[in-house]
N, C-alpha and C positions, 0 to 999 in steps of 0.2 A: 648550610642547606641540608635539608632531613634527604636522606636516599634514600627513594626511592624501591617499594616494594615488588615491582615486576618492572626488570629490564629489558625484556622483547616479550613482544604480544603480536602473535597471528590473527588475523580476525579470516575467516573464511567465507569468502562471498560480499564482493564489495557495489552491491546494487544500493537502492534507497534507502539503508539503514547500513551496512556496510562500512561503507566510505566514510559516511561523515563520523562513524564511530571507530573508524582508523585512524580519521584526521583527528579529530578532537584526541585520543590517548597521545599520537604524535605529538600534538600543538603542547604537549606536557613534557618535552624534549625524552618520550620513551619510543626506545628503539620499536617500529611497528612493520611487520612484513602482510602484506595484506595477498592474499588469494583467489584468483578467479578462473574460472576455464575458459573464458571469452579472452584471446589473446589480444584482441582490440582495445578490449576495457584495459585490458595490465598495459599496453603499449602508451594509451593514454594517461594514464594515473602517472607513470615512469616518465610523463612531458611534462606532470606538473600542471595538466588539463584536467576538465570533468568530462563524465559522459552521462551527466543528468543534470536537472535544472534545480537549484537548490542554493537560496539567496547564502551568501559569504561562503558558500562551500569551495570554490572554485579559489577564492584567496588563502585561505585554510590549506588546499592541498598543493595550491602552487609552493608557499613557504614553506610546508614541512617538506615536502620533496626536495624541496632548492637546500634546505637545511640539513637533509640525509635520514631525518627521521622517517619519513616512509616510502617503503617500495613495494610491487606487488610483483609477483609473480604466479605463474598459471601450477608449480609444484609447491605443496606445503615445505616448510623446513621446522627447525625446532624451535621452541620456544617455552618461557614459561606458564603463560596464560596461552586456550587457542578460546575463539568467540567464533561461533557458527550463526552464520546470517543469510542462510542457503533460504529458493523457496520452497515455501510449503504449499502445492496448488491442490485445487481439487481434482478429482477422474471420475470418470464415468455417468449412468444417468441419474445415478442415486446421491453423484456430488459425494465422495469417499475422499477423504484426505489421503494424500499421495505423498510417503513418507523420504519417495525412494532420493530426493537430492542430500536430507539430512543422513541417510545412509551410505554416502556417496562420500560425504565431509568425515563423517565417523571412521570408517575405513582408510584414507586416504592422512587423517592424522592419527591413527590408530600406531603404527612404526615409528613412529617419533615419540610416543610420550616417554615420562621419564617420572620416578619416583619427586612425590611433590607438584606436580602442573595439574594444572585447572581447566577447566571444559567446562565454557558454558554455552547452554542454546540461549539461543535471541531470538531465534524465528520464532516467529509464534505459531504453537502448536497444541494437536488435540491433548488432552488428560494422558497424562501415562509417557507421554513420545519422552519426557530426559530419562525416565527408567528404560524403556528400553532404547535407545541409547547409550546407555551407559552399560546394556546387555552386549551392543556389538563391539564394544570397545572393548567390554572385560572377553569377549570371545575371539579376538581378535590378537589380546595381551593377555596369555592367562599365564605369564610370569609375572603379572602386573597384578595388586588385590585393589580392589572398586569400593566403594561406599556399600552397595548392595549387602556384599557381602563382607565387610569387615569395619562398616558402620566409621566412628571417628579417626580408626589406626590406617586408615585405607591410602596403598599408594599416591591415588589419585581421587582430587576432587571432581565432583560433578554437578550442574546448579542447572537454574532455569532461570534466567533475568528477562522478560520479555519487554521490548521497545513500548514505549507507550508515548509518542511526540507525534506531531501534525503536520502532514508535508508543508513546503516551505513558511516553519518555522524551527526545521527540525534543530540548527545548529546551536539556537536558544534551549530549544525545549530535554537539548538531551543533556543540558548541564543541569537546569533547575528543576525540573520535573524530580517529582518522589520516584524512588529505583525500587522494583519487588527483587526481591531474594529471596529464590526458593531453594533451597539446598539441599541436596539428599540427605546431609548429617548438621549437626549444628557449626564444626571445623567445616564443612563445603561453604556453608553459609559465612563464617566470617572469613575464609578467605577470599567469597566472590566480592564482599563489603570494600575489603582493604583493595582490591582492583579495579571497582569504580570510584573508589572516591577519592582517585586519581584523578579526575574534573568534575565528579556528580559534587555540585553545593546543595543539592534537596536534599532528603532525608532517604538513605539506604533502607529499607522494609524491610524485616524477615520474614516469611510468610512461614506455616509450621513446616513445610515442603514442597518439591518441585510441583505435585500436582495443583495446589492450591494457585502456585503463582500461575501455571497452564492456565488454570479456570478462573483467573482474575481477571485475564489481560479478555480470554475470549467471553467473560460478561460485563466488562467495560464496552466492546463495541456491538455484542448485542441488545444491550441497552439501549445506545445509540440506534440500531439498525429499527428497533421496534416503533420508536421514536418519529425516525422520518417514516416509517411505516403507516404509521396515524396522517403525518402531515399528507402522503402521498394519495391516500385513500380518501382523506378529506376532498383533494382537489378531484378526482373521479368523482364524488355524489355534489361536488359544485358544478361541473360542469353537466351534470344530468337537469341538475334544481336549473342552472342560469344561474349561478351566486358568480362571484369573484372571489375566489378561496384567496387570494393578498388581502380583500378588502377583510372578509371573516376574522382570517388568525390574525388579523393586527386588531381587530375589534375583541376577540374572543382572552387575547393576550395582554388587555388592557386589565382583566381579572389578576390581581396581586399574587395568585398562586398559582399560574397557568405560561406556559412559557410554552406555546404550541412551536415546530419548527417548520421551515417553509419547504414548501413541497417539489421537486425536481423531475427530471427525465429518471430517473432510478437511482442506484448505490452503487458507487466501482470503487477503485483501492484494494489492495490486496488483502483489510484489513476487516471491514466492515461488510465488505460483499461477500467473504469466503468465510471467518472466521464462527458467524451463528450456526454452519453448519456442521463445524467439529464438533458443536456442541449434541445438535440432529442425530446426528455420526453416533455417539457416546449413549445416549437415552433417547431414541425415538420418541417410546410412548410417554413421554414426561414433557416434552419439548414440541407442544403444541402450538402455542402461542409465537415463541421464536419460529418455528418452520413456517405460519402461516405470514408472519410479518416479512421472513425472505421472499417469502412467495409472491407478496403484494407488491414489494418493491423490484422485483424478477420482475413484474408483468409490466411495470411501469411501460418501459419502453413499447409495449406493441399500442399502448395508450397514445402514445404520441406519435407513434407511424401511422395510427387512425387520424388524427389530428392533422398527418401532413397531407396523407390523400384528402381530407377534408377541403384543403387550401390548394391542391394540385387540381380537384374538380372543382374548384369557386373562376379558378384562377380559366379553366377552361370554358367555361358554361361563358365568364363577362369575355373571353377573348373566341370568339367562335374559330376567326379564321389561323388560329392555333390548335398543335396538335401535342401530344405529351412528349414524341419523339424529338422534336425541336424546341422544347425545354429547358431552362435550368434552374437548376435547384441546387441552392447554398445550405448548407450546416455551419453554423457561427459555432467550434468547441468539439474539439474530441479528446481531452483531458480528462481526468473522474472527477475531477473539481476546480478552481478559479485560480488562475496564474503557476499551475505549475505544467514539467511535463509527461506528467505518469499517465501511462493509457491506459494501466492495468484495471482489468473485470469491468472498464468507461461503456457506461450504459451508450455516451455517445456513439459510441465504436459500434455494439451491436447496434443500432439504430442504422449506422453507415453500411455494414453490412445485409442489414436486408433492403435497404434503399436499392443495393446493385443489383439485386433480383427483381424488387418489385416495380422499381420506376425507370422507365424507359427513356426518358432525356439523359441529359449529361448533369452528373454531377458533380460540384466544387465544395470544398473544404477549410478553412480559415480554419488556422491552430497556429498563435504567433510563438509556441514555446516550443515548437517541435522542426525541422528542417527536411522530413522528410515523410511520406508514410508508410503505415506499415502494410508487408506486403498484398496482404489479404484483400486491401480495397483498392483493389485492381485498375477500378474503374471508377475514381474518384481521383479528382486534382487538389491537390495542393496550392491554393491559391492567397493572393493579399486581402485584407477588410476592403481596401477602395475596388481591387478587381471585381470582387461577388459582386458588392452590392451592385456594380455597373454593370452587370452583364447577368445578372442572374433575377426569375421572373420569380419564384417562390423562396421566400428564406425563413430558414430554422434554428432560432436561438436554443441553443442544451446547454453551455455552460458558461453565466456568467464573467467573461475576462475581463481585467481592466480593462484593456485594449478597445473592449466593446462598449463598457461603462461610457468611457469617453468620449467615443462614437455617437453616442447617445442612441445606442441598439435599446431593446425594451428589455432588458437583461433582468427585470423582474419580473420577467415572464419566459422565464425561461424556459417551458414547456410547450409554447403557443407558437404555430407557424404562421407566418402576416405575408399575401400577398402584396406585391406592389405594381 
């Protein structure tokens, strides 16, 4: 048996990308201590549980824990490789990338490193963030020499490999999928190689440097983002005209070069909602077309809060001797996409959120992947598919579930609210 190039690997930050990239180097019988400040999450990982929804992941962490290969703890310890998978959120009203958790991770293994060990970010981040980076490290260690300044002879390496998989597919997608490698030096580069392709069977990428793979990952999902941008603003000038924007893009996409995509309550994921705007961030005056495409898909949701009062006074006007206060009103989906259970930047959520302000009944919530809500909506119940529908006078399909497919909800209408 070939041994093995890195025999313990920290990965820092075990949320949606994380975890399943603890498990999977684990499931490779390599020693992996995983990191998180949530002592909930470490207490659970340490049962051999998840605390996210993510198809085989839960099998994956029960075995490699039951096997010794992984445990996490809320203190870094040493290691050869560390992998940072902190987030990267936005702040303020200009939407600024908020560097401060990857500066949290830096510092925090910055006392452990050791001539020879690797650092790579995951998170995906603006242009520039592994170089500096790899400024607080070297400022942090300056008995320690950095790639910056000592190019291939350098202590320690430093890369950028950002994630590029699809939630609940991630546990496939992170073996097969093509890996970027961005390396501050061409030695950072093949050492991050020789540490994924510890499970990666795709093709490891060099890219010529960390910033390149930065602005790889964040114009893959701008791309994307522009994309449903088109489909979303399509269904605005359908529903102005009276078209059925399904009917349209399935006619318009019948064109051998045209693969229009279908149009939603907005963009959530931590991925696609946030990432066009490190770009915004970096070139404003260049980055017209990405800001305006956030912008369309930002607005989405006040589109369909019009849509619901539209169905909340239909729903009033045919029932007279009702009033809005003795109401209910269902949201079918508060995920940012179909069968998993991530809330994050979920247009749903903002939608649920100004519901509690603006409508005055009670309202319920169907989300079969979640157990509980989050605190903010206060004033929303957490309910079954059979309780809404029976009890509830207006309902709002946002995010296609199976759960609802089955149902036979109109889940391909998932922007439209339908009295009943």
């Amino acid at each position: 048996m070939t041994e093995l190039p890195f025999k313990r690997i920290s990965v820092v930050g075990l949320g949606y990308i994380g975890l399943p990239t603890a498990a999977m180097f684990a499931s490779r019988k390599v020693e992996v201590v995983g990191v998180d400040v949530n002592r909930d999450t470490v207490d659970t990982i340490n049962r051999g549980d998840v605390h996210i929804v993510e198809p085989d992941l839960d099998i994956v962490v029960r075995a490699v824990v039951s096997d010794g290969y992984l445990r996490a703890t809320t203190v870094p310890e040493p290691a050869e490789a560390f992998l940072i998978a902190v987030p990267t959120p936005l702040q303020g009203d200009n939407n600024e990338p908020d560097l401060s958790f990857i500066k949290a991770a830096a510092h925090a293994i910055a006392p452990l490193l050791e001539p020879g060990n690797l650092v790579i970010l995951e998170s995906t981040s603006p242009v520039g963030s592994t170089e500096t980076m790899a400024d607080w490290l070297a400022g942090a260690r300056p008995d320690l020499s950095f790639p910056q300044h000592a190019g291939d002879s350098s202590d320690i390496f430093v890369a950028h490999c950002p994630e590029r998989v699809l939630p609940g597919k991630v546990m496939h997608e992170l073996i097969t999928n093509d890996r970027l490698i961005g390396g501050m030096t061409e030695a950072c580069s093949n050492r991050a190689v020789k540490l994924y392709k510890t499970f990666v069977t795709g093709d490891c990428v060099i890219a010529t440097g960390p910033r390149v793979a930065e602005m790889a990952k964040l114009t893959e999902n701008s791309f994307r983002d522009v994309n449903i941008a088109f489909a979303n603003e399509l269904s605005l000038i359908c529903d102005r005209l009276n078209i059925d924007p399904w009917e349209l893009i399935a006619l318009a996409n019948r064109h051998p070069r045209v693969n229009i995509l279908q149009p939603g309550p907005g963009v959530g994921g931590h991925c696609i909602a946030v990432d066009p705007w490190f770009i915004v961030a970096s070139d404003t005056e260049n980055s017209r077309l990405i800001r305006t495409a956030r912008e369309v898909n930002d607005g989405k949701p006040d589109w369909i809060l019009r849509k619901i009062r539209e169905m909340v006074n239909s729903f009033l006007q045919a029932n007279p001797d009702r009033t809005e206060e003795d109401m209910t009103l269902a949201c079918y989906g508060l995920a940012f996409k179909p069968d998993i259970d991530d809330l994050r930047e979920s247009p749903a959520i903002a939608i649920q959120k100004r519901l509690q302000s603006e409508f005055a009944g009670k309202l319920v919530a169907v989300e079969p992947n979640i157990s509980h809500l989050p605190a903010e909506l206060d004033r929303v119940e957490l309910v079954t598919l059979a309780k809404a529908l029976i009890q509830s006078d207006v309902h709002a399909v946002l995010v296609g579930h199976k759960l609802f497919r089955e149902a036979g909800l109109p889940v391909e209408f998932v922007v439209k609210a339908t009295a009943v």
